[in-house]
PyMOL CGO cylinders between C-alpha atoms (Angstrom):
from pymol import cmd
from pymol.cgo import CYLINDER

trace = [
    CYLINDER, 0.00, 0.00, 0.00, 1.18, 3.71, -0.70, 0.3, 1, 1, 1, 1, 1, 1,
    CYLINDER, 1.18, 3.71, -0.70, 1.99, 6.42, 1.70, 0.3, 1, 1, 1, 1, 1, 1,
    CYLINDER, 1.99, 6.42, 1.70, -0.01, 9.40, 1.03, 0.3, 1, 1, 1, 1, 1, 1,
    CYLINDER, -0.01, 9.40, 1.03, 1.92, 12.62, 1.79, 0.3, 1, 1, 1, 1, 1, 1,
    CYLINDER, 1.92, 12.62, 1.79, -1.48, 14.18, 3.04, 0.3, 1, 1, 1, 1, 1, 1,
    CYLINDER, -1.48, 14.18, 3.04, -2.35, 11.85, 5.89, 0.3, 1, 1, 1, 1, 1, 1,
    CYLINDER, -2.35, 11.85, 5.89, 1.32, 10.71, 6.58, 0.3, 1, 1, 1, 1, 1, 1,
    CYLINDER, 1.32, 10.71, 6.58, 2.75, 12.21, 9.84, 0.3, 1, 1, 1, 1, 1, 1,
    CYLINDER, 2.75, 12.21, 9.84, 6.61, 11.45, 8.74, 0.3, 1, 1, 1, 1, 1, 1,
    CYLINDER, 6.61, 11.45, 8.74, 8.31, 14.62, 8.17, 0.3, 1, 1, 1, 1, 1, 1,
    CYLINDER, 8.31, 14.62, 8.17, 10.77, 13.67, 5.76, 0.3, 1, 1, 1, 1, 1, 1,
    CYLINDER, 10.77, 13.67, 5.76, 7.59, 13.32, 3.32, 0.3, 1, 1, 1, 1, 1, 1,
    CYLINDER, 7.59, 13.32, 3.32, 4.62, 15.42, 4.30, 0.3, 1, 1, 1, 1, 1, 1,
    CYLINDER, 4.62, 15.42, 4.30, 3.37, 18.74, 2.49, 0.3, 1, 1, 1, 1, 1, 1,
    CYLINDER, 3.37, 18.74, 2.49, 1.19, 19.71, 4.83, 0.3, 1, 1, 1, 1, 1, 1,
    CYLINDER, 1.19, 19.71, 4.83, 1.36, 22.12, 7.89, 0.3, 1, 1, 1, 1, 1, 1,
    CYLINDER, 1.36, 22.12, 7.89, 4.62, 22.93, 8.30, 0.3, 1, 1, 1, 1, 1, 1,
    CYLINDER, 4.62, 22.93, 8.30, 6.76, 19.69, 7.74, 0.3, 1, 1, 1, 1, 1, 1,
    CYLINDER, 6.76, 19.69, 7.74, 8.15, 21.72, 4.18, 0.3, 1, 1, 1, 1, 1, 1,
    CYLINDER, 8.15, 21.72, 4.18, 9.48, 24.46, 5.92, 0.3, 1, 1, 1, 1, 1, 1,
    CYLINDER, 9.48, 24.46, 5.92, 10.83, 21.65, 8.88, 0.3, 1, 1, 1, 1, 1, 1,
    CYLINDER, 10.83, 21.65, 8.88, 12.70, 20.13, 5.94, 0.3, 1, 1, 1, 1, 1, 1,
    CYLINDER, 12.70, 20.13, 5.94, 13.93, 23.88, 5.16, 0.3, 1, 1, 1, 1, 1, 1,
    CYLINDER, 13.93, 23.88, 5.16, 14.92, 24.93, 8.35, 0.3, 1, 1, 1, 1, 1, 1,
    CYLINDER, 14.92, 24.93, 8.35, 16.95, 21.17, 8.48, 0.3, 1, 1, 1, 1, 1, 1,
    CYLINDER, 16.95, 21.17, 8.48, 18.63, 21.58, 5.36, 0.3, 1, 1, 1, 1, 1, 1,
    CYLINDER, 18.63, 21.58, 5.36, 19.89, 25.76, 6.40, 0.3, 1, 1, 1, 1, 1, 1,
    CYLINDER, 19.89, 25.76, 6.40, 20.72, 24.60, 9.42, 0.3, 1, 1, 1, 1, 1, 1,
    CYLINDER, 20.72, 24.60, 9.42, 23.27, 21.90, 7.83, 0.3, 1, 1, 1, 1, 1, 1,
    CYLINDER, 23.27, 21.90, 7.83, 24.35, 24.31, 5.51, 0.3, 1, 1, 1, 1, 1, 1,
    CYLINDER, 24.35, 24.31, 5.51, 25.22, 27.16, 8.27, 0.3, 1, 1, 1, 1, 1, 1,
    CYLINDER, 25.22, 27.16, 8.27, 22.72, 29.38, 6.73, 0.3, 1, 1, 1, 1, 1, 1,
    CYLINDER, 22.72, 29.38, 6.73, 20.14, 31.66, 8.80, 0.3, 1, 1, 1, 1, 1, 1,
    CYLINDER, 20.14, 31.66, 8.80, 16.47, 30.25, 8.52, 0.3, 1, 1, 1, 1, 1, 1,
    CYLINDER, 16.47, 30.25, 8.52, 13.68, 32.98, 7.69, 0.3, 1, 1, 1, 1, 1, 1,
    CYLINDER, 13.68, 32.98, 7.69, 10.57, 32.02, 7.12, 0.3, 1, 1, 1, 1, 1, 1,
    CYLINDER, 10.57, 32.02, 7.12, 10.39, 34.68, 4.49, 0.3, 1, 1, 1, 1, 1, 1,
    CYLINDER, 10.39, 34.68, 4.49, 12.82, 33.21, 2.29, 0.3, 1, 1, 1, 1, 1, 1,
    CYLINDER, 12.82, 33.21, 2.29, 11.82, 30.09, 2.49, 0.3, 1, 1, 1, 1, 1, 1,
    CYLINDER, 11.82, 30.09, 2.49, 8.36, 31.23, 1.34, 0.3, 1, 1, 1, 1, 1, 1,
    CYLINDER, 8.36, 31.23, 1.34, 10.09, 33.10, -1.81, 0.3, 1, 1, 1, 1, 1, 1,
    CYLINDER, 10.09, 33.10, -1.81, 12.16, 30.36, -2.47, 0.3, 1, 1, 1, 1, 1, 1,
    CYLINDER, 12.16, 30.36, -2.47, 9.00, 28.63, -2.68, 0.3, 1, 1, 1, 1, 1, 1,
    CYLINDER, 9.00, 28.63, -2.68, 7.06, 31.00, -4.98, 0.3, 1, 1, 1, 1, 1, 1,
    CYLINDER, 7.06, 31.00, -4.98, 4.41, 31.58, -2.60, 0.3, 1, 1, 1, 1, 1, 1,
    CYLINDER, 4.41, 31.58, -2.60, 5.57, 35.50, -2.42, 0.3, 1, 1, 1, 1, 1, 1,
    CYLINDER, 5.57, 35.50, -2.42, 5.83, 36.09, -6.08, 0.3, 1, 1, 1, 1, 1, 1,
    CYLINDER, 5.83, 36.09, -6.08, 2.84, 38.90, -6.04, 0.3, 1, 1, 1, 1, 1, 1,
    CYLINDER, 2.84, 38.90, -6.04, 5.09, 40.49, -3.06, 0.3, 1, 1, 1, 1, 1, 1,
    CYLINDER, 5.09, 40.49, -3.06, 8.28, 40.46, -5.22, 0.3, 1, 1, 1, 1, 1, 1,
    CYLINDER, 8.28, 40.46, -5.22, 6.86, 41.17, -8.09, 0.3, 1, 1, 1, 1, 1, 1,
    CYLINDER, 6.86, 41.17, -8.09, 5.47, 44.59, -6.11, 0.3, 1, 1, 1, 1, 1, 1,
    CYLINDER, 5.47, 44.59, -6.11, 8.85, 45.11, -4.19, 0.3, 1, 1, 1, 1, 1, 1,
    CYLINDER, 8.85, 45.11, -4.19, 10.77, 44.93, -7.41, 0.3, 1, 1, 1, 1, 1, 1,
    CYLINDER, 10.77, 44.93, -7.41, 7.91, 47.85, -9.31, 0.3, 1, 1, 1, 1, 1, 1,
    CYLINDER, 7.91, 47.85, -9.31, 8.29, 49.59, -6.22, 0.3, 1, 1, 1, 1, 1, 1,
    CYLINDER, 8.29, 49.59, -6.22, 12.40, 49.89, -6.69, 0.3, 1, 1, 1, 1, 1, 1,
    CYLINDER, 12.40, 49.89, -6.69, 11.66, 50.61, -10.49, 0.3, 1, 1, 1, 1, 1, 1,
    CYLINDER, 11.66, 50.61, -10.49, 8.99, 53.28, -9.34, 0.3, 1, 1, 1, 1, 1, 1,
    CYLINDER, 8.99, 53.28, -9.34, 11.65, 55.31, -6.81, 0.3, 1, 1, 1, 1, 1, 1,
    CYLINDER, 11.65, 55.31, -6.81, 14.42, 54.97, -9.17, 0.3, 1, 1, 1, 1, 1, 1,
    CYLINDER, 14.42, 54.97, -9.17, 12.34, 56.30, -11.74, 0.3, 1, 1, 1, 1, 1, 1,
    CYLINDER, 12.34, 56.30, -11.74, 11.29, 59.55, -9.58, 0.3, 1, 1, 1, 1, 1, 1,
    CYLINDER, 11.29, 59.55, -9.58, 15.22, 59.95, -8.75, 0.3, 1, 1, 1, 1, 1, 1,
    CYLINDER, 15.22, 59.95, -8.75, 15.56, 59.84, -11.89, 0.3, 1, 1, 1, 1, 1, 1,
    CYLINDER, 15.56, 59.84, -11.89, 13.32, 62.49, -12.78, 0.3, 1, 1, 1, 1, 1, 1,
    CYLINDER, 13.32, 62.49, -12.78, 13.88, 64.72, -9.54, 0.3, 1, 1, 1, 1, 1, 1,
    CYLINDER, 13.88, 64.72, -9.54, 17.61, 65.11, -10.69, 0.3, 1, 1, 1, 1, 1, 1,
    CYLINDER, 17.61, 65.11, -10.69, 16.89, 66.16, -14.43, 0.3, 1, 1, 1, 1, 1, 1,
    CYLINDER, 16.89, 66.16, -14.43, 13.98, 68.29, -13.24, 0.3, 1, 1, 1, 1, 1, 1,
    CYLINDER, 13.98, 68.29, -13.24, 17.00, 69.79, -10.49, 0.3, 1, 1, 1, 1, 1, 1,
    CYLINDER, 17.00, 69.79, -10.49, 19.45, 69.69, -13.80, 0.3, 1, 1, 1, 1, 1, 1,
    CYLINDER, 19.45, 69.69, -13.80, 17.05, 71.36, -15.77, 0.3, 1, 1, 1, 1, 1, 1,
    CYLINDER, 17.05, 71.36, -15.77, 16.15, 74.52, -13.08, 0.3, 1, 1, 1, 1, 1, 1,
    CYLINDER, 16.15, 74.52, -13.08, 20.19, 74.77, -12.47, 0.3, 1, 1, 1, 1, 1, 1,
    CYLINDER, 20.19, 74.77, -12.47, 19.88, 75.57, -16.17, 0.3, 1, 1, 1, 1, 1, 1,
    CYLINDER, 19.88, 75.57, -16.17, 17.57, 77.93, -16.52, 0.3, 1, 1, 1, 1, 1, 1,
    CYLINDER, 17.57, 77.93, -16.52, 19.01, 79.75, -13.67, 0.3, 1, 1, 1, 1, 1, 1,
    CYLINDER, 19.01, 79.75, -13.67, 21.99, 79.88, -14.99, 0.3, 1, 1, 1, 1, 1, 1,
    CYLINDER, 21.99, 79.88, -14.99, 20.66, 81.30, -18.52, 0.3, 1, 1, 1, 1, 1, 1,
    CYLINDER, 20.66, 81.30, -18.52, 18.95, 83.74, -16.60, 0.3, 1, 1, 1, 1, 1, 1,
    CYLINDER, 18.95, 83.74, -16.60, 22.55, 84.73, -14.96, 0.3, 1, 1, 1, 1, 1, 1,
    CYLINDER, 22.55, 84.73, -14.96, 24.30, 85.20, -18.21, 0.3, 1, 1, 1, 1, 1, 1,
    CYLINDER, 24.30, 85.20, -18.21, 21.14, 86.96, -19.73, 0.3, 1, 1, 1, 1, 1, 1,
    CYLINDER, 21.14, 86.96, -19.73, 20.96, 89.51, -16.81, 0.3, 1, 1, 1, 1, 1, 1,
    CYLINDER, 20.96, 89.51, -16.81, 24.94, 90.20, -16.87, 0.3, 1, 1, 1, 1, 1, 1,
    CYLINDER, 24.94, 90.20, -16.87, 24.44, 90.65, -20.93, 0.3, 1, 1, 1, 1, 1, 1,
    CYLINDER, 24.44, 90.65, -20.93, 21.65, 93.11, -20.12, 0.3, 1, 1, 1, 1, 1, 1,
    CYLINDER, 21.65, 93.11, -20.12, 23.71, 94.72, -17.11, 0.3, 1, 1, 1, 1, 1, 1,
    CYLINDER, 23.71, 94.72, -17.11, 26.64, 95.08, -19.23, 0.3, 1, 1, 1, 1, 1, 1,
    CYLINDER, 26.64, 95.08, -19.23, 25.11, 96.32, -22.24, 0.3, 1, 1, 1, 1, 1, 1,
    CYLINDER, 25.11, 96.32, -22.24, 23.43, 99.70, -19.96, 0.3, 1, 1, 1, 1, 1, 1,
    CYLINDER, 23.43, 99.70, -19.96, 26.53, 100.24, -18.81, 0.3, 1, 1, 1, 1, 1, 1,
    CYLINDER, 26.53, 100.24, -18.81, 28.04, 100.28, -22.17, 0.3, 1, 1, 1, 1, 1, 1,
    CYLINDER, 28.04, 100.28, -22.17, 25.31, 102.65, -23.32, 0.3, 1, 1, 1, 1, 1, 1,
    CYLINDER, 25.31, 102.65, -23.32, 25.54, 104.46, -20.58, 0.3, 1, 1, 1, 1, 1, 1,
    CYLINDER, 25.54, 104.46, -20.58, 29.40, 105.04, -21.13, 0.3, 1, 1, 1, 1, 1, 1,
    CYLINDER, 29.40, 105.04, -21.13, 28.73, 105.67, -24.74, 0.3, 1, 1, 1, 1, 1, 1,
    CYLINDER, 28.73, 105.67, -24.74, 26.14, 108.26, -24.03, 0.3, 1, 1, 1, 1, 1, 1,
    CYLINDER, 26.14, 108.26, -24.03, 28.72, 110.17, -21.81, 0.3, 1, 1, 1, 1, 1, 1,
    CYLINDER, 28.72, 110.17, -21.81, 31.22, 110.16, -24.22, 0.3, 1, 1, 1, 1, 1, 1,
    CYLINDER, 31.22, 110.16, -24.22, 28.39, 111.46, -26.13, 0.3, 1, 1, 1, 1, 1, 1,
    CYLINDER, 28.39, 111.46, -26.13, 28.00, 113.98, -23.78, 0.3, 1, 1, 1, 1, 1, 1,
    CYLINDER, 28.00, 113.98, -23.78, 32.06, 114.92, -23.29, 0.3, 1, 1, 1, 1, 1, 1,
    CYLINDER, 32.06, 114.92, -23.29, 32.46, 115.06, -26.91, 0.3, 1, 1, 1, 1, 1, 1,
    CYLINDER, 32.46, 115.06, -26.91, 29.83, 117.47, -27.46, 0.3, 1, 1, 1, 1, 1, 1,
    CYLINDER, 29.83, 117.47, -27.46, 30.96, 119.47, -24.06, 0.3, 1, 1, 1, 1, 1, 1,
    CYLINDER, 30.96, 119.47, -24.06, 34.38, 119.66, -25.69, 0.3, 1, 1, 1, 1, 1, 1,
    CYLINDER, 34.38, 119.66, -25.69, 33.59, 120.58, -29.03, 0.3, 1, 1, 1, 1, 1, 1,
    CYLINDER, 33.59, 120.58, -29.03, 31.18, 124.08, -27.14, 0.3, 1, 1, 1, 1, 1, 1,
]
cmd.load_cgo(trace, "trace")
């Protein structure tokens, strides 16, 4: 007669309760590694939906870093535009204003 893994109580072979994870914790435990429950369920697949929304979460933030430093790039820019436009504009009224006094001494000179 065959064992059926349901009804068996032998945890070398039964999927039910928590003999799986027994057998998980056994085999880390051999192998010096830490046992978590949690990556024994990923390991698994049973937390696919969770890593599949931990993973579009990463892609989400890295995306608005992403964005936050061009929109930062782009302002740091514009301000900068703005700079050279306002020192072209400062320098040409002073440049007008110097030519309009020469202007003025010339004309002065020449009475």
């Amino acid at each position: 007669m065959s064992e059926d893994s349901l009804n068996s109580s032998n945890p070398e072979t039964a999927n039910h309760h928590w003999f799986p994870f027994l057998r998980y914790k056994k085999e880390c435990e051999e192998n010096g590694k830490e046992v978590s429950v949690n990556e024994w369920m990923r390991a698994t697949g049973k937390l696919d939906a969770k890593i599949a929304h931990e993973e579009s979460v990463a892609l989400a933030a890295k995306i608005s870093a992403e964005k936050e430093a061009d929109a930062k790039k782009a302002i740091e820019k514009e301000a900068k535009e703005k700079k050279a436009t306002l020192k072209k504009e400062s320098n040409n009224a002073k440049q007008s204003l110097n030519e309009k006094k020469s202007t003025n001494n010339e004309s002065k000179s020449k009475n």
